[in-house]
C-alpha positions as CSV (number, residue, x, y, z in Angstrom):
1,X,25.1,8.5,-32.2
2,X,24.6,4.6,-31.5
3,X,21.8,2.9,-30.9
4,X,21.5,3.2,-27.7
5,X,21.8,6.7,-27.8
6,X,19.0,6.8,-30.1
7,X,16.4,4.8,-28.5
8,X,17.3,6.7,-25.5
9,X,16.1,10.2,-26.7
10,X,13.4,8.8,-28.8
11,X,12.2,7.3,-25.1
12,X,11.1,10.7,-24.0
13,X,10.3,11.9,-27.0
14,X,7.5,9.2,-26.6
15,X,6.4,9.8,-23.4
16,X,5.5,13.8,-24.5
17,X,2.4,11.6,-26.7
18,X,0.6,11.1,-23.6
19,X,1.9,14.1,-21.9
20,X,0.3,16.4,-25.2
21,X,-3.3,14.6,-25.0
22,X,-3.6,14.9,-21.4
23,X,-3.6,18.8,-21.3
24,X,-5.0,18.7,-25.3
25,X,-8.1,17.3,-24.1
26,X,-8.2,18.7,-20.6
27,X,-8.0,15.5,-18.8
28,X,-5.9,16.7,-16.4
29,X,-9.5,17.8,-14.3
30,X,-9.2,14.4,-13.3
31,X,-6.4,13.4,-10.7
32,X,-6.0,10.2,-11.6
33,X,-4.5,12.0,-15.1
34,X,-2.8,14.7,-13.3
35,X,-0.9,11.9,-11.7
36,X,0.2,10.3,-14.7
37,X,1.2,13.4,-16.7
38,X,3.3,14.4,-13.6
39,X,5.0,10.7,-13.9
40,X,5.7,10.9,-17.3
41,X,7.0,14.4,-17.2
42,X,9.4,13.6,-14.4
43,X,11.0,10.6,-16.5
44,X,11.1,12.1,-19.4
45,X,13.2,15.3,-18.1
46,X,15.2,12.5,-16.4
47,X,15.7,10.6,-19.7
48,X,16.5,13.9,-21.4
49,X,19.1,15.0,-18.9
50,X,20.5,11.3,-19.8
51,X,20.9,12.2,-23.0
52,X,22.6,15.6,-22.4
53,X,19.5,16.8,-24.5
54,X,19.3,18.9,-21.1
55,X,22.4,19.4,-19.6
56,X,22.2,19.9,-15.9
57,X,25.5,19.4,-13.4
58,X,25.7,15.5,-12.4
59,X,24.4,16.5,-8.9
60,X,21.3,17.5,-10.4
61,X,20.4,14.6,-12.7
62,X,21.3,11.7,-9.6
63,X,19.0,13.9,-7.5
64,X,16.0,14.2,-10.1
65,X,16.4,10.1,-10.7
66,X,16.1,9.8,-7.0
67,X,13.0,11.8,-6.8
68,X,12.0,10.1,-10.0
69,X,12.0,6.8,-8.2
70,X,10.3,7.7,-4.7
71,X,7.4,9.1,-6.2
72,X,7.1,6.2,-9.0
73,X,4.4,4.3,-6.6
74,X,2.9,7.2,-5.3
75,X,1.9,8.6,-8.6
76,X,1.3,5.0,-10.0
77,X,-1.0,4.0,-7.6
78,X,-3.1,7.7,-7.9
79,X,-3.3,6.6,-11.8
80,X,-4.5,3.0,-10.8
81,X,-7.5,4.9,-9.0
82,X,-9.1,5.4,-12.4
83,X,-9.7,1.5,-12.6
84,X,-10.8,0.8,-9.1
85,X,-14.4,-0.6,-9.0
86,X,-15.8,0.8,-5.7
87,X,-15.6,3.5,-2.8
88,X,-13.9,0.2,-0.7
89,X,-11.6,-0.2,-3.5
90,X,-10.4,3.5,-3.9
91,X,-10.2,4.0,-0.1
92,X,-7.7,0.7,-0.4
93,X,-5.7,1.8,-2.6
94,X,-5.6,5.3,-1.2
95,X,-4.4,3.2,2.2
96,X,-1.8,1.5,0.5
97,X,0.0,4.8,-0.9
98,X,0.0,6.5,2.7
99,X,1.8,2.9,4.2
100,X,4.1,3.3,1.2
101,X,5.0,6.7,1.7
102,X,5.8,5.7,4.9
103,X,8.0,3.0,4.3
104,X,10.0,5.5,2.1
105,X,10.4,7.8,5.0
106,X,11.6,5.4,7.1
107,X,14.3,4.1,4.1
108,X,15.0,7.6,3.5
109,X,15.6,8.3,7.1
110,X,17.9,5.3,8.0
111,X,20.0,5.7,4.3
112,X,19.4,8.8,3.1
113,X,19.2,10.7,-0.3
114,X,21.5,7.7,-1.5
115,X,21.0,5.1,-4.6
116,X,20.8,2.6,-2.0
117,X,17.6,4.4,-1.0
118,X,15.8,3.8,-4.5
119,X,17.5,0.1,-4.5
120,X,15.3,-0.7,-1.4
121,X,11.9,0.9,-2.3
122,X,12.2,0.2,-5.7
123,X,11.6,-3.6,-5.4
124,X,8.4,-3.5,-3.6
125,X,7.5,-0.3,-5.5
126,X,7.8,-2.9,-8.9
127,X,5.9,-5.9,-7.2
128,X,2.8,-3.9,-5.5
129,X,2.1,-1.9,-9.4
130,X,2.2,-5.2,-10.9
131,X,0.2,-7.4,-8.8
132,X,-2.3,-4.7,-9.2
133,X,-2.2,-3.9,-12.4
134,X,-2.6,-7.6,-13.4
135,X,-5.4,-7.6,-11.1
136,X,-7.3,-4.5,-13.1
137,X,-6.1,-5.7,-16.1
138,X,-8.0,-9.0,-15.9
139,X,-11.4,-7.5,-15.0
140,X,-10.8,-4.8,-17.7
141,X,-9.6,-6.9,-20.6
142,X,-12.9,-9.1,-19.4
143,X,-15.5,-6.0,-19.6
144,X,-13.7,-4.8,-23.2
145,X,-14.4,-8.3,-24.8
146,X,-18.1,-7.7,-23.7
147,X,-18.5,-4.1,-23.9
148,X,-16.3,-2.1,-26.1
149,X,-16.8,0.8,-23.9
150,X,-14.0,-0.5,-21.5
151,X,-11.5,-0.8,-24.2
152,X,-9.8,2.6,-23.5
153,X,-9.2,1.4,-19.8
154,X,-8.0,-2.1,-20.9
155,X,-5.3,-1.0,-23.4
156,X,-3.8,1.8,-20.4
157,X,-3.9,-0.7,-18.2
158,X,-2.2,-3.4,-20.2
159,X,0.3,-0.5,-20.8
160,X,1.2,-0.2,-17.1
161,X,1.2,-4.2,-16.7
162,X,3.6,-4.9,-19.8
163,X,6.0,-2.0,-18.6
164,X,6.4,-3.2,-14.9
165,X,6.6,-6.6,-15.5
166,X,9.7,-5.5,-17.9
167,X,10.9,-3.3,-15.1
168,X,11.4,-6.2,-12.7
169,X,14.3,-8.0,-15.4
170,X,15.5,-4.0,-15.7
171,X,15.1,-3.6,-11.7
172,X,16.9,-7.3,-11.7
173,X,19.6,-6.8,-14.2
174,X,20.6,-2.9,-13.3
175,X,20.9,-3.1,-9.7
176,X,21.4,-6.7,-8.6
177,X,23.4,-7.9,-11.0
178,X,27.4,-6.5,-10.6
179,X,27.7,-7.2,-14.7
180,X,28.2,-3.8,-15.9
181,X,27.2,-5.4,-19.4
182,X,24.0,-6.6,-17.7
183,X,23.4,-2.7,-17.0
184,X,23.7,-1.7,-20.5
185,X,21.2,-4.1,-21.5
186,X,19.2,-3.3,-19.1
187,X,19.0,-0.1,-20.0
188,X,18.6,-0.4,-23.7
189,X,15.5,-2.5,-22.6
190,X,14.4,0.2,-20.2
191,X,14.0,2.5,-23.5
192,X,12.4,0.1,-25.7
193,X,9.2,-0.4,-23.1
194,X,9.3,2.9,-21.9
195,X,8.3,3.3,-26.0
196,X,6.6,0.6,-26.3
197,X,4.1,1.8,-23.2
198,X,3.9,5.4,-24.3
199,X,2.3,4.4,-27.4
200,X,-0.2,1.9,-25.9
201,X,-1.3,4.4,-22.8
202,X,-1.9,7.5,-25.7
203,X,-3.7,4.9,-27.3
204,X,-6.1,4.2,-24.3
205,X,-6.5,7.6,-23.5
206,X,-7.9,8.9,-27.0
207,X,-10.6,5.4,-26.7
208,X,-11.1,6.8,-23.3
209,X,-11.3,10.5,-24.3
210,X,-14.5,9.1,-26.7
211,X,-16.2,7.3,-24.0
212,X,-16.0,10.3,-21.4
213,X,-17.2,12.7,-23.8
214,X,-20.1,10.3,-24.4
215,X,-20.9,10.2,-20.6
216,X,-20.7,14.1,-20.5
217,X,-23.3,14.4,-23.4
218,X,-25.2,12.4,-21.5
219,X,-24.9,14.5,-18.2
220,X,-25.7,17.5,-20.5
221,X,-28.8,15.9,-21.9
222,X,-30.3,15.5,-18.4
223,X,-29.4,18.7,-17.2
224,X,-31.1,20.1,-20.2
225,X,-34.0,17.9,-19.8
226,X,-34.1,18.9,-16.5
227,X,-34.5,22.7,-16.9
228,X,-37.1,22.2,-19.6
229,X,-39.4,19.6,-18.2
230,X,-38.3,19.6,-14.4
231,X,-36.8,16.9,-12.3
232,X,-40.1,15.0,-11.3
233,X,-40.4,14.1,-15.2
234,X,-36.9,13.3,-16.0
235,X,-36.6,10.9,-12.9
236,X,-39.7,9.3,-14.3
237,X,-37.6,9.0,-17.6
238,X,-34.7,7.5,-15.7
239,X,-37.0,4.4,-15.0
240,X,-38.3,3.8,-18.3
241,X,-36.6,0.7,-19.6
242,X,-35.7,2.5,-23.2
243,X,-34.2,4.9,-21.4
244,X,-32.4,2.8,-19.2
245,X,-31.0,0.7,-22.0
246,X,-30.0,3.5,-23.6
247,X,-28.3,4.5,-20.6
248,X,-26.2,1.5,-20.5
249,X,-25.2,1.9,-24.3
250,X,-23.4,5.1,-23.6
């Protein structure tokens, strides 16, 4: 086995990480999750068929990447919903997967099922996840250095920024480029951030795991408040300023 043999199964290997603490810690309630465990389920079958770790007929595998590759923003942009700030924000975003779906119908219609399909969407598939992942990553690396609360969020997000700004060379070298050398490169660097961004988004989801069970402790405290001394006292609670700061430090 070479090298880039290796990498290339250890790749999905990695991505199962996220895949395991997702459904371990019953994330996957929130869509947002379900969306990324989906994404990082579909590769990593895809990188395992690669491999001949599955073997599947070659018909199958081209027609899995191609799936693979149309749903990339979709599912990216359903995961990028965790970070958004506002209603506004979500609805945006929300807005922005319905145009792109339809912009792949229309590709799909005039080219078909093809590779040149994923050649067109993937490029502004790449640029709209990065311009606005950098976006959320700046106001969430910005909220972690002043509340460590945010640090799940910053370190998944960074995750998703340092793996599509990598994907733009791999997008660059694999499919513009007529070097076939180029390709293998390419490749081999696909595999190392695919790794690389595994690790830091399982990372981000334990921090984050903490913080939400936190917040539901919290919700359980005032539901149990709330049976005991009724919700006329507990919203009189709410506006104590102890309680409040207390309130912000979970």
């Amino acid at each position: 086995m070479d090298l880039n043999s290796a990498i290339g199964i250890t790749a999905p290997i990695a991505m199962l990480i996220p895949i395991v603490l997702i459904l371990v810690l019953r994330l996957f309630m929130n869509r947002s999750f379900i969306a990324l465990l989906i994404y990082y389920l579909i590769v990593s079958v895809q990188l395992l068929m690669k491999q001949n770790v599955i073997q599947v007929p070659t018909r199958v595998y081209l027609s899995l990447g191609i799936i693979d590759n149309l749903l990339d923003a979709p599912l990216m942009l359903l995961f990028l919903m965790l970070f958004s700030v506002s209603a506004l924000m979500r609805k945006r975003i929300m807005t922005g997967m319905l145009i792109f779906l339809g912009f792949e119908g229309i590709v799909l219609l005039l080219y078909g099922f093809t590779v040149k399909t994923v050649k067109i969407i993937l490029g502004p598939d790449i640029m709209i996840i990065s311009a606005l992942s950098f976006t959320l990553f700046l106001r969430n690396v910005r909220l972690a250095i002043t509340n460590s609360k945010s640090l799940g969020k910053a370190v998944m997000i960074s995750s998703v920024l340092v793996s599509y700004i990598i994907f733009t060379l791999v997008y660059i070298f694999y499919y513009l480029t007529k070097n076939t050398q180029y390709k293998g490169d390419a490749q081999l660097i696909y595999y190392l951030i695919t790794i690389i961004s595994a690790i830091l988004m399982s990372i981000g989801i334990v921090i984050e795991n903490k913080r939400i069970k936190k917040l539901d402790e919290l919700r359980n405290t005032r539901k149990e408040l709330a049976t005991i001394y009724g919700e006329s006292k507990v919203a009189a609670l709410n506006k104590d300023s102890r309680f409040l700061r207390m309130n912000k430090n979970q």
